[in-house]
Structures are given as structure tokens and as C-alpha cells.
C-alpha positions as CSV (number, residue, x, y, z in Angstrom):
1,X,17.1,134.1,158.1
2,X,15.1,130.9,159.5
3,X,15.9,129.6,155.7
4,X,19.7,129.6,156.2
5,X,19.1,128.5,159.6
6,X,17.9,125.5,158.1
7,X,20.4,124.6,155.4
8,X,22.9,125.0,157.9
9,X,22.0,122.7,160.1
10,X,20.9,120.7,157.2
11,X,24.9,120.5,156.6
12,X,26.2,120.2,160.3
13,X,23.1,117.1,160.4
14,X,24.7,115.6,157.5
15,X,28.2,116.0,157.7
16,X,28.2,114.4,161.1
17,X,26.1,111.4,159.5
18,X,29.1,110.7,157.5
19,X,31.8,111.5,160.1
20,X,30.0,108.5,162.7
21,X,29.8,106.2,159.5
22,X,33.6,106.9,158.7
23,X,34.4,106.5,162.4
24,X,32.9,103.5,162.8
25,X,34.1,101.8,159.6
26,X,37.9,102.6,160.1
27,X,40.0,101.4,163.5
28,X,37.8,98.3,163.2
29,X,39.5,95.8,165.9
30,X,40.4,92.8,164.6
31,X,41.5,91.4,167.9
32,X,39.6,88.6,169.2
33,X,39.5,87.0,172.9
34,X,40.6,83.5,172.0
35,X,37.8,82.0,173.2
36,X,35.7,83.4,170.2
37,X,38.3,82.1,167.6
38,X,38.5,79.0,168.9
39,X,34.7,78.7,168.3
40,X,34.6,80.0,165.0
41,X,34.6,77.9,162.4
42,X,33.5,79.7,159.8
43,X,36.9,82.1,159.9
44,X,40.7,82.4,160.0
45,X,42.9,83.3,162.9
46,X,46.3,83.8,163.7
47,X,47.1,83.4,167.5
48,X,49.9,85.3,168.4
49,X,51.3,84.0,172.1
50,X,54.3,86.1,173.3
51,X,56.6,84.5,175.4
52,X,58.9,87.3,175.3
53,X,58.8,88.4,178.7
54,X,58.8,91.8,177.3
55,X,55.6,94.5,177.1
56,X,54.6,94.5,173.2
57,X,53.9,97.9,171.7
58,X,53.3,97.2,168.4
59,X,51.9,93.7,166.3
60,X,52.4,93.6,162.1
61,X,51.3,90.7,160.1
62,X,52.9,90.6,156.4
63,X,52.4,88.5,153.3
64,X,53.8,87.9,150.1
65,X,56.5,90.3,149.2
66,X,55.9,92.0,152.8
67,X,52.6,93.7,152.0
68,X,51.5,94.4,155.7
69,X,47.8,93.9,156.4
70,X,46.6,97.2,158.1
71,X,43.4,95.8,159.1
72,X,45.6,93.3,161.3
73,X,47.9,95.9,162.8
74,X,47.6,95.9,166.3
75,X,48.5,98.9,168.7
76,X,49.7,97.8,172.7
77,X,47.8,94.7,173.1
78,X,47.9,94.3,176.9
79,X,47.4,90.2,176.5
80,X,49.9,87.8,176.4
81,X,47.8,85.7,173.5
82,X,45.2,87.0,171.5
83,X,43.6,86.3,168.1
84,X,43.2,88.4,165.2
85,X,41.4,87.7,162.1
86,X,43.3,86.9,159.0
87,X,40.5,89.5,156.6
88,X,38.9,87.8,153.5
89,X,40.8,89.4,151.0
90,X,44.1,87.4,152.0
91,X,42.3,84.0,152.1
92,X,44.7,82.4,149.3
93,X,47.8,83.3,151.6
94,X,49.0,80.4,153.2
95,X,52.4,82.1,154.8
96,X,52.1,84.8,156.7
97,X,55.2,87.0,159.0
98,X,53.8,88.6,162.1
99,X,56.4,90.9,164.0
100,X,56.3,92.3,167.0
101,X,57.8,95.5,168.4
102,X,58.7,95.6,172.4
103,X,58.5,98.6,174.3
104,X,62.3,99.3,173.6
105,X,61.7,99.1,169.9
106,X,63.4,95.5,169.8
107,X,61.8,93.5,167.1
108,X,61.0,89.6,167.5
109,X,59.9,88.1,163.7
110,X,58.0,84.6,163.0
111,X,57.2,83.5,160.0
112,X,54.4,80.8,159.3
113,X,54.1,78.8,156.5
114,X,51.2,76.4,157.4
115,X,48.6,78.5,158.5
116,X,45.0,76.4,158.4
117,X,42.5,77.4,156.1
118,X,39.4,77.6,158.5
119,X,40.2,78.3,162.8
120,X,43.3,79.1,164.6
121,X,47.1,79.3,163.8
122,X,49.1,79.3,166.6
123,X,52.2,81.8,166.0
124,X,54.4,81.7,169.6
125,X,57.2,84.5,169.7
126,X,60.1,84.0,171.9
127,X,63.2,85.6,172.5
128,X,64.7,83.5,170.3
129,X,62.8,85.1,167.7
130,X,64.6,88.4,168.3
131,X,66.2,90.1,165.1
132,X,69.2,92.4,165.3
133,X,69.2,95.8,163.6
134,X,71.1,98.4,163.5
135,X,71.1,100.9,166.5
136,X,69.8,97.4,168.7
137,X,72.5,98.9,171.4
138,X,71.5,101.3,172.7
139,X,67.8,100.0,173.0
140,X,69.3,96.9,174.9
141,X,71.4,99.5,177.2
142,X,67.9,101.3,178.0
143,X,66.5,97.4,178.7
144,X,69.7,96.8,181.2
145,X,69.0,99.4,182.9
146,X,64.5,99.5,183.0
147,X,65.7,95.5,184.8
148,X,64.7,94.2,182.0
């Protein structure tokens, strides 16, 4: 009895090991307070500055043929300009599309074809970076009528 008392918490021990090294190697935030991208110089940042007037909800970054970069996906970022960190893996891109959903799923797209090798990007969305898709009605009737 006390020897499969053992093993089994032998097993819980161990699979929670690997469930907190799991946990805290996936949802990494890449989001940075500008401050600390402005003084790194070692790596790459795109700032994203929305001048939408418009809660975000959702921030994608794309390269190439529209590969999005999970590790840059950003969920409700409650700034109006933050930082992420462009990961090593995509150092040879030099263009890079960053799209932003709004809380009525309207989608405002920028691309940026001179991002720096080392520091900061600036990328700054506006509503004149608004794209039209289909169903876009009915989102802008629920904006009229939120005031927005």
C-alpha cells in the first residue's frame, strides 16, 4: 500500500513538473512598455501606435506570404502604443503587416517595408488604414449605434 502510495505521488510530483514548465514556456508575452525597447539595443521591435480612436481587441503581425508570427499575436492590449519583439527566427524579414482588429471586428492593416534591423519600428494605424470586408455593415451599424 505505502509502495503505491509512493509511485503515485511520484507521478502527480512529476506530471505537474512538466505542466508549470509547459505553462510557463507557452503564452510568453512579447509585449514590451516602450520604454524597455527604446533601450534595447541588442533587439528588434515593432511599435504599434493606434490612432484609431477605437478599443483594439486583437494585434497580428505577418510576413512573407502572410505567415502570421504567433509569438507576436497580441490579445486586448489596453495601451494606445506598445512594443513587441520581432522573435529571432524572423531576423532576415525586413517587411512585416501588422493588423489590428477593433472591438466591432473592423480591421485596420499597415504594412512596413523598412523595418530597422536593431531597436524600434514605428508602425502608426489610423482610420485611414481601415480595410473593407465583406459583412463591414452591420459591424459599422453596431459602431453608430455604441457612439462610436
Amino acid at each position: 500500500m505505502k509502495k503505491a502510495l509512493i509511485i503515485a505521488g511520484s507521478i502527480l510530483l512529476v506530471v505537474a513538473i512538466v505542466g508549470i514548465i509547459i505553462a510557463a514556456n507557452t503564452n510568453k508575452d512579447t509585449r514590451k512598455p516602450n520604454d524597455d525597447a527604446e533601450k534595447d539595443e541588442k533587439g528588434r521591435y515593432l511599435t504599434i501606435v493606434n490612432e484609431t480612436d477605437q478599443i483594439i481587441n486583437e494585434v497580428h503581425i505577418t510576413v512573407g506570404d502572410g505567415t502570421e508570427i504567433e509569438d507576436m499575436k497580441q490579445t486586448n492590449p489596453d495601451e494606445a502604443s506598445f512594443s513587441i519583439e520581432i522573435p529571432k527566427q524572423y531576423s532576415e524579414y525586413d517587411t512585416f503587416t501588422v493588423t489590428l482588429v477593433d472591438r466591432h471586428d473592423l480591421k485596420y492593416v499597415k504594412e512596413i517595408t523598412d523595418v530597422a534591423d536593431k531597436g524600434r519600428t514605428e508602425v502608426v494605424i489610423t482610420e485611414e488604414d481601415y480595410v473593407e470586408e465583406k459583412g463591414d455593415f452591420w459591424d459599422k451599424v453596431n459602431k453608430w449605434f455604441n457612439g462610436d
